[in-house]
C-alpha positions in Angstrom: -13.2 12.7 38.1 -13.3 12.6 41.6 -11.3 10.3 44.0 -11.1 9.5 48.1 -8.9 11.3 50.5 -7.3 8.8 52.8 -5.4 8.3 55.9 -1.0 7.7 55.4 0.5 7.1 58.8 0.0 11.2 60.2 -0.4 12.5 56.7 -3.4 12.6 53.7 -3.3 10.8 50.4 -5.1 10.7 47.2 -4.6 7.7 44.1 -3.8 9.6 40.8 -5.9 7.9 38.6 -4.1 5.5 35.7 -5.0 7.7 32.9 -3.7 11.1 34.3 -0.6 9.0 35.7 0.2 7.7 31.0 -0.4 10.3 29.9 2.0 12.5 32.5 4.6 9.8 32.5 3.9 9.8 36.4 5.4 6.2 37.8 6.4 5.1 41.0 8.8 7.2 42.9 8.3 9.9 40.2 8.8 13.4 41.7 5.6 16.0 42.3 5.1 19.4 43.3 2.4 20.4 44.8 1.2 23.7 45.6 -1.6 25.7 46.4 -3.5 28.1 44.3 -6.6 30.0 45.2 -7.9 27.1 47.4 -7.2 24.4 45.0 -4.7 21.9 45.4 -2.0 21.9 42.1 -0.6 18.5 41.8 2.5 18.6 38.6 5.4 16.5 37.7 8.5 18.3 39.1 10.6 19.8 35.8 14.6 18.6 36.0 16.1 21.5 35.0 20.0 20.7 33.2 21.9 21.6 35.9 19.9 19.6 38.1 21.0 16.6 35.2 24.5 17.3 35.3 25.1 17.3 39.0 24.5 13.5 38.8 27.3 12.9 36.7 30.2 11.5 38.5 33.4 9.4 37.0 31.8 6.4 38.0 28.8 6.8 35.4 30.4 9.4 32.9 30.6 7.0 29.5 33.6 7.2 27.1 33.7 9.4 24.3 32.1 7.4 21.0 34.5 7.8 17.6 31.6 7.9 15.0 34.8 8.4 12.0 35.8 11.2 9.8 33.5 14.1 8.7 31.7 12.7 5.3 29.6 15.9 4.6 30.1 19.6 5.3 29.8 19.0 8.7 31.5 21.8 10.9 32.9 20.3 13.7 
């Protein structure tokens, strides 16, 4: 498939096309790397690693612990 380079203010862009975009969850404001790779251009979705995840929790958006009852099984915990 082939697509346009164009102008941004001082930069380059390119339009990922809609299909590429579903089926790699790619939306608005979603996070890219890019690299390079003998003379190609690698566009991916940037990976969130878990640390990454839990550095964004703070006491204002921690929830409260949920009380799903007493063990009914052989659960272990």
């Amino acid at each position: 498939m082939q697509t346009v380079v164009q102008k941004w203010g001082n930069s380059l862009g390119i339009r990922i096309p809609s299909i590429y975009a579903k089926e790699l969850a790619l939306k608005n404001g979603s996070l890219v790397e890019i690299s390079e790779d003998e003379g190609r251009i690698v566009i991916s979705p940037k990976k969130i690693s878990l640390p990454e995840l839990l550095s964004q929790v703070t006491t204002e958006n921690i929830h409260e612990p949920e009380d799903t009852g007493a063990s009914l099984g052989n659960e272990e915990w």
